[in-house]
C-alpha positions in Angstrom: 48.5 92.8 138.2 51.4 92.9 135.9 53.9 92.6 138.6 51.8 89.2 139.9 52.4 87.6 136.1 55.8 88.5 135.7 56.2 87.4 139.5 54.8 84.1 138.2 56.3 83.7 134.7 59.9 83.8 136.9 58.9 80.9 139.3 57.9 79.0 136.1 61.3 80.1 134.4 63.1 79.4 137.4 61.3 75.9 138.2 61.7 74.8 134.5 65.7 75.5 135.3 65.9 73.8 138.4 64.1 70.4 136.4 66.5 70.6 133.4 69.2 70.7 135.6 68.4 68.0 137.9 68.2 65.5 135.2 71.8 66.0 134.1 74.3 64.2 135.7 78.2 64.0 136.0 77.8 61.3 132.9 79.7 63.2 130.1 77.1 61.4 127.6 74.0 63.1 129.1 75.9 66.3 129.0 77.0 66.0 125.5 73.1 64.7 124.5 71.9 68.0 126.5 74.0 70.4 125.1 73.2 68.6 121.4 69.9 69.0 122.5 70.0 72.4 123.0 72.3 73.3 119.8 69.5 71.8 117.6 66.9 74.1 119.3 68.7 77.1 119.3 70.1 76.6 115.6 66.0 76.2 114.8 64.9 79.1 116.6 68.0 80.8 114.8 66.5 79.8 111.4 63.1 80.9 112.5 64.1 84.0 113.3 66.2 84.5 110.0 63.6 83.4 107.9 60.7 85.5 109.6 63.4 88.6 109.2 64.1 88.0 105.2 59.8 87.6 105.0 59.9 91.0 106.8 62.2 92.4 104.6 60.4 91.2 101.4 57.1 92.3 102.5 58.3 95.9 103.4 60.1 96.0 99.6 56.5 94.8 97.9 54.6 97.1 99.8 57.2 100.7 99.5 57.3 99.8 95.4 53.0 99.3 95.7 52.8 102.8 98.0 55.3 104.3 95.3 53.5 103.3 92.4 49.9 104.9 93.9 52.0 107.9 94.6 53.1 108.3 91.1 49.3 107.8 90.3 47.9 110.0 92.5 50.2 112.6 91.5 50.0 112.2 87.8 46.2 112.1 88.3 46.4 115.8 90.2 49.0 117.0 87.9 46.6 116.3 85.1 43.0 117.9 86.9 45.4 120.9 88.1 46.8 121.5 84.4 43.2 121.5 83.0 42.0 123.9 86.0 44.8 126.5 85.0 44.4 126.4 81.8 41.0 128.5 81.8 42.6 131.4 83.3 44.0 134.2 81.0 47.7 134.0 80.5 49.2 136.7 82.9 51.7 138.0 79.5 49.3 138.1 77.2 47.7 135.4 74.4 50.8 135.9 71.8 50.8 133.4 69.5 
């Protein structure tokens, strides 16, 4: 099953190839407009792809200083029950005060 969709997803590749290049001649203008053509979408899906990276990396920053943060809770909540749990038992030297 997977083999018959990448089998097709290459005949499409390959047919969508065999178009763009038909419709380019020896004209130096269509070349030049083809290969602006192609700049301009490669330089967008360049900038999509930065942009989606630097949204990555801002999320993961907000959420490691939000997980931090409940860490620091969490352990300064357990801290606290565990220091009032110990503090019943006898002290092991002796109360000298």
């Amino acid at each position: 099953m997977k083999k018959q969709n990448l089998i097709k997803k290459m005949m499409i590749a390959l047919a969508v190839f065999i178009i763009s290049i038909q419709s380019v001649n020896a004209n130096e203008n269509k070349l030049d407009e083809l290969s602006q053509k192609f700049n301009y979408f490669f330089n967008c899906f360049k900038k999509h792809i930065e942009e989606e990276v630097e949204k990555t990396k801002e999320f993961q920053v907000k959420k490691w200083k939000e997980a931090k943060n409940q860490n620091r809770k969490t352990f300064k909540l357990v801290q606290h029950k565990l220091s009032g749990f110990f503090s019943d038992f006898p002290n092991p030297k002796g109360d000298k005060q």
